[in-house]
C-alpha positions in Angstrom: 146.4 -92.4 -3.3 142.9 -92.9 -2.6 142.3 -94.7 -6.4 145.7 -96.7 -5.6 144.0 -98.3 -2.6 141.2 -99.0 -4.4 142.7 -100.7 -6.8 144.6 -102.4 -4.5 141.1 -103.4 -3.1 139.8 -104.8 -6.2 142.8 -106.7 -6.7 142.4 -108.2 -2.8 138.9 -108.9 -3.3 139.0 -110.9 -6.3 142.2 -113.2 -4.9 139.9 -113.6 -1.6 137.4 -114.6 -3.5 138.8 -117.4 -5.2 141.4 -118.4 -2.5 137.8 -119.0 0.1 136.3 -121.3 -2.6 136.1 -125.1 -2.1 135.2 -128.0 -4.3 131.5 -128.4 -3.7 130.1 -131.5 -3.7 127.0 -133.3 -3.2 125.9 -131.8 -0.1 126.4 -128.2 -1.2 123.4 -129.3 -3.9 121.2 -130.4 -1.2 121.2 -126.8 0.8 119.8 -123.3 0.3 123.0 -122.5 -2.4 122.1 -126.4 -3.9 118.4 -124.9 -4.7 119.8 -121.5 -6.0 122.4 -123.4 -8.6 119.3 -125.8 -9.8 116.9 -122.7 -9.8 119.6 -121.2 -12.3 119.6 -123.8 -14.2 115.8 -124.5 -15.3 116.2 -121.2 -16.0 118.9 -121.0 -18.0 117.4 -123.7 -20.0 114.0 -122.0 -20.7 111.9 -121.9 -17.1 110.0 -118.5 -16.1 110.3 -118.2 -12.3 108.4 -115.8 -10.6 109.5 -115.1 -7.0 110.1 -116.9 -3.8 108.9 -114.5 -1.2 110.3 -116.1 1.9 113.7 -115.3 0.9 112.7 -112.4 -1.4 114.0 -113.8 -4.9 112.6 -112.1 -7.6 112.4 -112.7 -11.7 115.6 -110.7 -12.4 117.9 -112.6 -9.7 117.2 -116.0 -11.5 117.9 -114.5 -15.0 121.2 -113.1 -13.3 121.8 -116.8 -11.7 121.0 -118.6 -15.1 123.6 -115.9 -16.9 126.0 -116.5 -14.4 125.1 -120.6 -14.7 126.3 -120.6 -18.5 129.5 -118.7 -17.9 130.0 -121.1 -15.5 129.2 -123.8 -18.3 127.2 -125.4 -15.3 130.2 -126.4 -13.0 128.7 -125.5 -9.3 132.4 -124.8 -7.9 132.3 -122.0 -10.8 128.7 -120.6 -10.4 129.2 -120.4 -6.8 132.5 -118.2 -6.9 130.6 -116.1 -9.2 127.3 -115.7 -7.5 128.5 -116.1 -3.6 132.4 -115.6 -3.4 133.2 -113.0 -6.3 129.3 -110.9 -6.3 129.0 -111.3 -2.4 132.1 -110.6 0.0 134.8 -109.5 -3.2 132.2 -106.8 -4.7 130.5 -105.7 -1.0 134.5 -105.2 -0.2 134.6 -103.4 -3.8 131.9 -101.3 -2.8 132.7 -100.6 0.5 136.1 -99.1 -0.5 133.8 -97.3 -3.7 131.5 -95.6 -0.5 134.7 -94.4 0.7 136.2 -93.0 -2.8 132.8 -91.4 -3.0 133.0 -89.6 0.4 137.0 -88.7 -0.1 138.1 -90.2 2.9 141.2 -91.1 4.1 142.4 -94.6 2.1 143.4 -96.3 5.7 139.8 -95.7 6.2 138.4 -97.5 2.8 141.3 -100.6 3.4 139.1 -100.5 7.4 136.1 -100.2 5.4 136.8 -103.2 2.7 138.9 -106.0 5.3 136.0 -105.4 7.3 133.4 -106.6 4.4 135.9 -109.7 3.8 136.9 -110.8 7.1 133.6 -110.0 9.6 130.5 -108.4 7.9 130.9 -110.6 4.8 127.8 -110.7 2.4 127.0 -114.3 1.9 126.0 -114.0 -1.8 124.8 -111.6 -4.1 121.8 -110.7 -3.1 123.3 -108.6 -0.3 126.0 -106.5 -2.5 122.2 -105.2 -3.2 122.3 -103.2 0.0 126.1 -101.8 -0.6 125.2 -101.0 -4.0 122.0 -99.0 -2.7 123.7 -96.7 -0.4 126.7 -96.3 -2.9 124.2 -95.0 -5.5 122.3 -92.8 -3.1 124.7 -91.1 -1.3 123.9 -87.2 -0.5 127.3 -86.2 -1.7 129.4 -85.4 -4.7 128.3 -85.6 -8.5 124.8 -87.0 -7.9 123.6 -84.3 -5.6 124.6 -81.7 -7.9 123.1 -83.4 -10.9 119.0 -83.1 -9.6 117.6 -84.5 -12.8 120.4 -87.7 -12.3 119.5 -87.3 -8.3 115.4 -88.1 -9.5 116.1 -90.7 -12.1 118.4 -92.9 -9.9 115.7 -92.5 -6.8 112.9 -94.1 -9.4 114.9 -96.5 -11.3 117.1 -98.2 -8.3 114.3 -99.5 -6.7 112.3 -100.7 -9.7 115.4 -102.3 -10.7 116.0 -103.9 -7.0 112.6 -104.9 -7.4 112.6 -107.0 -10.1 115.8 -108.8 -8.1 114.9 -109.1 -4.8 111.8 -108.0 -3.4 112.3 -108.2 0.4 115.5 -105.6 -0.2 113.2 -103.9 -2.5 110.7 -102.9 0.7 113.6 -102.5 3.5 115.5 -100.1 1.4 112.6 -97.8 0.0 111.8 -97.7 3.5 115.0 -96.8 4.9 115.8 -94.0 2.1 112.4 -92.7 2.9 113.0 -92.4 6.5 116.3 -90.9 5.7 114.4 -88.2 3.4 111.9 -87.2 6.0 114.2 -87.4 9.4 117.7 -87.4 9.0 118.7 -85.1 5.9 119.6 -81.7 6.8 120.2 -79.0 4.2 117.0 -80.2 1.9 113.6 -78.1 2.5 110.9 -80.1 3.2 109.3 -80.0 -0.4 112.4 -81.8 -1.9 112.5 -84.2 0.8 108.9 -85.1 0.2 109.4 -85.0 -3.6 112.2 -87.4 -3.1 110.0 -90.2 -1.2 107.6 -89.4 -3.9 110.9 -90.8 -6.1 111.3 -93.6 -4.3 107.9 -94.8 -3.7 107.2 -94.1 -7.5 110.5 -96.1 -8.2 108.9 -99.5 -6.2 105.5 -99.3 -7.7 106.9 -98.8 -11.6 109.1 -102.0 -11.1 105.4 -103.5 -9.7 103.5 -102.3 -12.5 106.3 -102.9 -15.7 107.2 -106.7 -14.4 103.2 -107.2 -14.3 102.8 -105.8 -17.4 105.9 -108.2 -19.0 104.7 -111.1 -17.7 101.2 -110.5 -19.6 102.2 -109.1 -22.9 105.4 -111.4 -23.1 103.9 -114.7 -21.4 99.7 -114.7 -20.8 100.2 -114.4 -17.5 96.7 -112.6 -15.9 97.3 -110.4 -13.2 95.5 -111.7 -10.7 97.8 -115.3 -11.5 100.7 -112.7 -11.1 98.9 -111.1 -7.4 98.9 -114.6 -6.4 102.5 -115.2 -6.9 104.3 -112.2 -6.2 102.3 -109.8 -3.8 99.5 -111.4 -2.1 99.7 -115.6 -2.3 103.2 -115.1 -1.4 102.5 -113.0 1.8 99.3 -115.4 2.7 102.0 -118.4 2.6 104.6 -116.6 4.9 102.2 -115.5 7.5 103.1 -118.2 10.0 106.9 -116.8 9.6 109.0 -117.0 13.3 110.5 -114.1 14.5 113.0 -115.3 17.2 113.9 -113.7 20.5 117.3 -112.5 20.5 118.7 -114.1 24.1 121.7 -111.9 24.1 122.8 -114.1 27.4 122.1 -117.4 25.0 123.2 -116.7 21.7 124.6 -119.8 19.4 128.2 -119.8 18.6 128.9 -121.8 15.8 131.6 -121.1 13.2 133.6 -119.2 15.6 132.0 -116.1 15.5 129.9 -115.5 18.5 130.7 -111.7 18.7 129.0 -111.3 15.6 125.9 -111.7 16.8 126.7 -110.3 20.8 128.5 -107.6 18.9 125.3 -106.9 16.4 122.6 -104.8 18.6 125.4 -102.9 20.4 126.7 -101.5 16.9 123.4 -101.7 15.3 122.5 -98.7 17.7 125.4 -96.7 18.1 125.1 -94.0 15.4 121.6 -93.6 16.4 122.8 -92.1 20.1 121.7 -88.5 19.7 125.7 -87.3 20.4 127.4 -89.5 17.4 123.9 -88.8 15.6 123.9 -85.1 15.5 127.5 -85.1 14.7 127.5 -87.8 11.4 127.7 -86.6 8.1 124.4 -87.7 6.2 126.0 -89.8 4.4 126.4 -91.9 7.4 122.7 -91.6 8.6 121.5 -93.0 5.5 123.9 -96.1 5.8 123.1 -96.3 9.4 119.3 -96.4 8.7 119.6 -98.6 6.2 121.9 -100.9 8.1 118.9 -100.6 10.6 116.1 -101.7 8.8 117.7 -104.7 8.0 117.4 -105.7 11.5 114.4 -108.0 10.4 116.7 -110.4 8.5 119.0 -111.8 11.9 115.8 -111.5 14.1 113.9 -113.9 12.1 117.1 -116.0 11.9 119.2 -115.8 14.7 122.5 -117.3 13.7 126.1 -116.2 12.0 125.0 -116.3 8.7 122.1 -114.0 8.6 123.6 -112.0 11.1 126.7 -111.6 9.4 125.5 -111.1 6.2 123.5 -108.1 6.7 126.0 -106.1 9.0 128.4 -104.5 6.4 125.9 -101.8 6.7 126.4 -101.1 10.2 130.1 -101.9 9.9 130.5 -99.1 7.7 128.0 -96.9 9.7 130.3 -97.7 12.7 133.6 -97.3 11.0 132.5 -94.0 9.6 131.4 -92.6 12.4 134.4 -92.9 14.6 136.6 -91.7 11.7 133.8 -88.4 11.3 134.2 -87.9 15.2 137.8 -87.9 15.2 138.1 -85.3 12.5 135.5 -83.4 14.9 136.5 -84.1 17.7 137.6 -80.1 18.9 134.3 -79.6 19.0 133.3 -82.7 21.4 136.0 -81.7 23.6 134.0 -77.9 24.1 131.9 -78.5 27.5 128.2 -77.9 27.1 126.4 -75.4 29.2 125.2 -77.5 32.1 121.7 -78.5 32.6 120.4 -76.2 35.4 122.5 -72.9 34.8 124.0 -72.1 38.2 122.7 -74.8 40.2 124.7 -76.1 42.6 127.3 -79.1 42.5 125.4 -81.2 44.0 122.4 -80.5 42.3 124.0 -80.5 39.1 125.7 -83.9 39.6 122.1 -85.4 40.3 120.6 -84.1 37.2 123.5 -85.2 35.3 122.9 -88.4 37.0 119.2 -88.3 36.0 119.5 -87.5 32.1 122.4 -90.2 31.9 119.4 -93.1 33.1 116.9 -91.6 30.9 119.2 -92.4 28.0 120.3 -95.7 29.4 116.7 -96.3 29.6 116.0 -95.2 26.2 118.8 -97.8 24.6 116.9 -100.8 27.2 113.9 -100.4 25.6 114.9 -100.4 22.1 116.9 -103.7 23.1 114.0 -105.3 25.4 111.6 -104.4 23.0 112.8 -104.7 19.5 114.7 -107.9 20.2 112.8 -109.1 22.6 109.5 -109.1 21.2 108.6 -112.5 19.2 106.6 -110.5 16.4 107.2 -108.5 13.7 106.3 -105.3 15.9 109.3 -105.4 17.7 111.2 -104.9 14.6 108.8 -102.3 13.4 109.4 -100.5 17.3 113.2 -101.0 17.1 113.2 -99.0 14.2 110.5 -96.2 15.7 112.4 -96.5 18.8 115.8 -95.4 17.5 115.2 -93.3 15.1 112.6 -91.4 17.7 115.2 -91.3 20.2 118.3 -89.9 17.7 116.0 -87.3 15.9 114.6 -85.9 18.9 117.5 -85.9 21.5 119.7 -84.4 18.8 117.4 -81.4 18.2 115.8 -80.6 21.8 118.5 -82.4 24.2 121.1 -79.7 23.6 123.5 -79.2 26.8 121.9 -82.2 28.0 122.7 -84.4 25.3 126.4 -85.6 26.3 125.1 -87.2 29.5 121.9 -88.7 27.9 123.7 -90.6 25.3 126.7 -91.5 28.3 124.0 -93.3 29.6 122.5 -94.9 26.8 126.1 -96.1 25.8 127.0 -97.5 29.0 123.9 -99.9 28.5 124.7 -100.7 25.1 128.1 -101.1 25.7 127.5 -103.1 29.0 125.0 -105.8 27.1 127.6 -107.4 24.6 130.2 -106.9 28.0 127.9 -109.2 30.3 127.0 -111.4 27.4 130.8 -112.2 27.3 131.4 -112.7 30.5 128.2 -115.2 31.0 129.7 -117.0 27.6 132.6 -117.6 29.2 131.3 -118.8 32.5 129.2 -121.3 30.7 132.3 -122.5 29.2 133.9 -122.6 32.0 130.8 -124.9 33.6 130.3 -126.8 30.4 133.8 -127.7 29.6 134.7 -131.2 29.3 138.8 -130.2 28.9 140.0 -133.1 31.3 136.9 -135.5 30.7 139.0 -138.2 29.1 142.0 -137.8 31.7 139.6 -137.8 34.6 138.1 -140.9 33.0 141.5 -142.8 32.6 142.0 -142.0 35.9 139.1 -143.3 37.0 139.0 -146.5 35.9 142.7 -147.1 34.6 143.7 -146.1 37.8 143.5 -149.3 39.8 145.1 -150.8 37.4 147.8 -149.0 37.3 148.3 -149.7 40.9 148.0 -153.5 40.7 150.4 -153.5 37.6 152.9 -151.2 38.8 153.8 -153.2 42.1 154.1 -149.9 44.1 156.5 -147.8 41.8 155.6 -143.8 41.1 157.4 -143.9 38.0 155.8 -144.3 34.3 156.2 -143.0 31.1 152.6 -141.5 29.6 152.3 -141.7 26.1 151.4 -139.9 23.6 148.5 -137.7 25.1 147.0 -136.9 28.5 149.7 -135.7 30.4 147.6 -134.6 33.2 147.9 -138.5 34.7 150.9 -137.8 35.8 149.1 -135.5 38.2 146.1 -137.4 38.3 147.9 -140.8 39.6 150.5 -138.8 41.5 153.9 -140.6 39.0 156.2 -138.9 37.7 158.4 -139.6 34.5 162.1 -141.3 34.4 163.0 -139.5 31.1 162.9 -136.0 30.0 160.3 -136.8 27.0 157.0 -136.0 27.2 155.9 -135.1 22.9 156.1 -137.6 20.6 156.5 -135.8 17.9 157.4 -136.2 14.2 161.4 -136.1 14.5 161.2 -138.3 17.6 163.0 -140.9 15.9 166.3 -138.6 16.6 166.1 -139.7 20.6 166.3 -143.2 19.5 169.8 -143.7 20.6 168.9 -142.5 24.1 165.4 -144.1 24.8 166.0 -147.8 23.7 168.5 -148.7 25.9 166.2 -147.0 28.7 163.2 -149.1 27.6 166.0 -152.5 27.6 167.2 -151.8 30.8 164.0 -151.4 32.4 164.8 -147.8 34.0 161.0 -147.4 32.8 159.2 -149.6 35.0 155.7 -148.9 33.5 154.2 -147.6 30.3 151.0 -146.4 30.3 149.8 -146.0 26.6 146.5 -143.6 26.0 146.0 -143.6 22.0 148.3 -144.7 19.3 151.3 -142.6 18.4 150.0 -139.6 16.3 153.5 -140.2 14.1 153.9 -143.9 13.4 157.4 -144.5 15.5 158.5 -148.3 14.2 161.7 -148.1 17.0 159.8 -147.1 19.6 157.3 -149.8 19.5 159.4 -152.5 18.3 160.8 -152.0 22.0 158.3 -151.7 23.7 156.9 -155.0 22.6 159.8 -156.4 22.9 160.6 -156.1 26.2 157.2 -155.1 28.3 153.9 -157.2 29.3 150.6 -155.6 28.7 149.5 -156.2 31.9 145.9 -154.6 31.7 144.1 -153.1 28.9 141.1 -151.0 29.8 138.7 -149.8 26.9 136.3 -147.2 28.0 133.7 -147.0 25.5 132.1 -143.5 26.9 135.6 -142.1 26.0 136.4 -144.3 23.1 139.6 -144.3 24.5 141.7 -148.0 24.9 144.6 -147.5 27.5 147.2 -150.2 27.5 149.6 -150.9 30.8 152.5 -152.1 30.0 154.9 -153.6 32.4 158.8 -154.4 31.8 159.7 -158.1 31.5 161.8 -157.5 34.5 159.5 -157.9 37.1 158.1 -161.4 36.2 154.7 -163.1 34.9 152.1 -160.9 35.9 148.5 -161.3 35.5 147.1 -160.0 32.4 143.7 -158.7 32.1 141.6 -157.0 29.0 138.5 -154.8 30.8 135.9 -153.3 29.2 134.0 -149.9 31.1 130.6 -149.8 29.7 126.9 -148.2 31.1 129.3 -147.2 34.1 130.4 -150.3 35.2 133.6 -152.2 34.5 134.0 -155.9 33.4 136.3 -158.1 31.6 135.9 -157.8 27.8 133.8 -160.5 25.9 
């Protein structure tokens, strides 16, 4: 069952990739994926790029772009399904449900696992599959861990191999598997834990030292030419790099996916609570840290794409969790010895209290301080901060641990809450829903009075229905949507609009569905008495009065800069 599903993923992946692929055009080659396709290109016809640091793009990623260039005999609709659609989202969703093969979990967990890689943490291109495929190789589990010479080779080789593709990813995820070796793997002793950052480090300084090397023996390149271009020069012209202040009561909500980015710090930090901490597999801690390192990318570009793009990590350290804690979840349901011994109620219930604030305090300060400081640091703290917090309270809290981490959920949990609440109270205040019907009102209104002769009866068409409230009239016929079949009420409204049992018309916009009948007779038998074009609104509303009543006075006004005057 559980290869089924994943080959039911695989299948779902690849149609989702090609199915969320437009035409690009010329705009697409004027953006970040524009310089990507042209970078691929020069490439693929003979160029030697080095590395561009501020985005962490290494040798290896553009000979991967320029072989993915000539499959795609240089069409950019092609390339980009390749190298964004098909190697971003479909393979991180590939992966995602390969993480949960790997672990032998249940397959409603690896389809979670995968839609949730497609549809909300989706990796915008390939560079990002990176981080799936780094956790999927270095899982403490199954055939690797019992394989120690297979265990060493893939701890040296994956990030001399990342390195050559993408540097930044190269640094975060050394890091991360090196702070999952020293504090968050269990059954190791502490000489094959060290040994194994030994691996790692080794690993990132071989892919250093063999692309150096490359580039002199294969192209003349002297090293310190090479220093200049991929380790130091490179760092010297990103110092003045911004690191943004995460306003979690301010965030920006293009695309539709605001609670990405509200939703981010809140799940960032839940694995990391010393309760769900002490009870994950390791498996989980190591995606959880390296979700967590990450945190660099969104905080130096706080928007939905970065954002997005790095959080199928903590997706699937989320997802994982809460399926690991409902297998366990007897034991969460024992009651701890309470702090105190036999202290009284009272007592008890303030120390309960207590702990609970120390934790919420503990999740504050990781969120005031590692997205709230405009620096680097606070990255750097964040990281400290939660990993201090999880390894320590899990191994000293004991009894006291479920109302510590109560705490520091409540604060975590309350942050994305209040964030949602103030988003939609500035909605609320910002909205401009009835800005075009208050307008027509405004200055349509007095011409609806003089035109109408006192009657409280018009027909509003197509839009704006609130002016029937707005000018207090209500409608002679039962038809309020003009829609596309309209046509079949034909028999019905003309002999209403001959008859004049529609007194006035007040017209907001042209029909949406071109209606020939309908205004054939309208023209036929009513008076535009007033037109009144508001140019804030760029809205033209037309009176229209029925033949019936007589010669009016016609008039064509034009509301601009607040005032109103005929049209010129």
């Amino acid at each position: 069952m559980r290869w089924a599903t994943f080959a039911g993923v695989c299948v779902v992946a690849l149609v989702w990739a090609a199915y969320s692929v437009g035409a690009q055009n010329g705009s697409f080659l004027t953006q970040d994926f524009g310089a990507q396709y042209h970078l691929a290109e020069i490439t693929a016809h003979g160029a030697i790029p080095l590395v561009d640091f501020e985005h962490g793009w290494n040798a290896g990623s553009f000979w991967v772009n320029a072989a993915l260039y000539a499959i795609a005999s240089g069409s950019p609709t092609i390339w980009y399904f390749l190298w964004g659609r098909l190697l971003g989202a479909g393979l991180g969703a590939v992966l995602a449900a390969a993480i949960g093969l790997r672990l032998r979990l249940h397959p409603a967990v690896m389809i979670a696992l995968a839609l949730g890689v497609l549809l909300l943490a989706t990796p915008l291109h390939i560079k990002y599959t990176i981080c799936l495929l780094w956790v999927f190789v270095l899982l403490p589990t199954g055939w690797l861990e019992s394989r120690p010479r297979l265990a060493a080779a893939a701890r040296v080789l994956l990030p001399a191999l990342v390195f050559w593709q993408y540097v930044e990813l190269a640094v975060l995820l050394t890091g991360a598997s090196g702070l999952f070796e020293l504090f968050a793997r269990r059954a190791a002793p502490w000489r094959t834990r060290i040994l194994n950052c030994v691996q790692l480090a080794g690993g990132f300084v071989l892919g250093l030292v063999v692309q150096a090397v490359a580039y002199k023996v294969l192209w003349g390149l002297s090293f310190a030419d090479f220093n200049r271009q991929v380790i130091l020069g490179q760092t010297e012209t990103h110092e003045g790099s911004q690191y943004a202040v995460w306003n979690f009561f301010d965030l920006p909500t293009e695309s539709g996916r605001f609670f990405i980015l509200a939703l981010y710090p809140f799940a960032l930090l839940i694995p990391f609570v010393p309760l769900v901490w002490q009870r994950i597999s390791d498996s989980t801690r190591l995606i959880a840290l390296a979700g967590l390192v990450l945190v660099v990318v969104p905080i130096r570009r706080v928007d939905n794409p970065h954002t997005t793009t790095v959080s199928a990590l903590v997706l699937l350290a989320v997802v994982l969790a809460v399926a690991e804690l409902y297998e366990r979840r007897a034991s969460l349901v024992e009651p701890p010895e309470p702090p105190g011994g036999g202290v009284s109620k009272p007592t008890r219930s303030a120390l309960v209290l207590l702990l609970a604030a120390a934790g919420g305090a503990w999740a504050a300060a990781i969120l005031w301080i590692g997205f709230g400081l405009q620096s680097m640091l606070g990255a750097v703290l964040l990281v400290a901060l939660a990993i201090a917090g999880a390894v320590l309270g899990g191994a000293f809290l004991r009894g006291a641990i479920a109302a510590v981490s109560a705490g520091a959920l409540v604060v975590l949990g309350c942050v994305p809450a209040l964030a949602a609440i103030d988003h939609l109270d500035d909605m609320r205040r910002d909205a401009k829903s009835f800005a075009v019907s208050d307008s027509i009102a405004r200055w349509a209104g007095p011409e609806y009075e003089r035109c109408s002769g006192g009657t409280r009866e018009a027909l509003v068409m197509p839009n704006y229905l609130e002016l029937y409230d707005a000018l207090g009239i209500t409608n002679p016929t039962p038809y309020y949507l003009f829609h596309y079949d309209f046509a079949q009420y034909e028999d019905v409204l003309v002999p209403q609009l001959e008859d004049g049992s529609i007194p006035v018309i007040i017209e907001t916009m042209p029909l949406h569905t071109p209606q020939p009948w309908l205004t054939d007779a309208i023209r036929a038998n009513y008076v535009p008495c007033s037109v009144v074009r508001i140019e804030k609104q760029a809205t033209t509303v037309t009176i229209w009065t029925h033949k019936s009543r007589g010669d009016v006075r016609q008039r064509d006004l034009t509301v601009r800069g607040g005032a109103m005057g005929l049209t010129r």
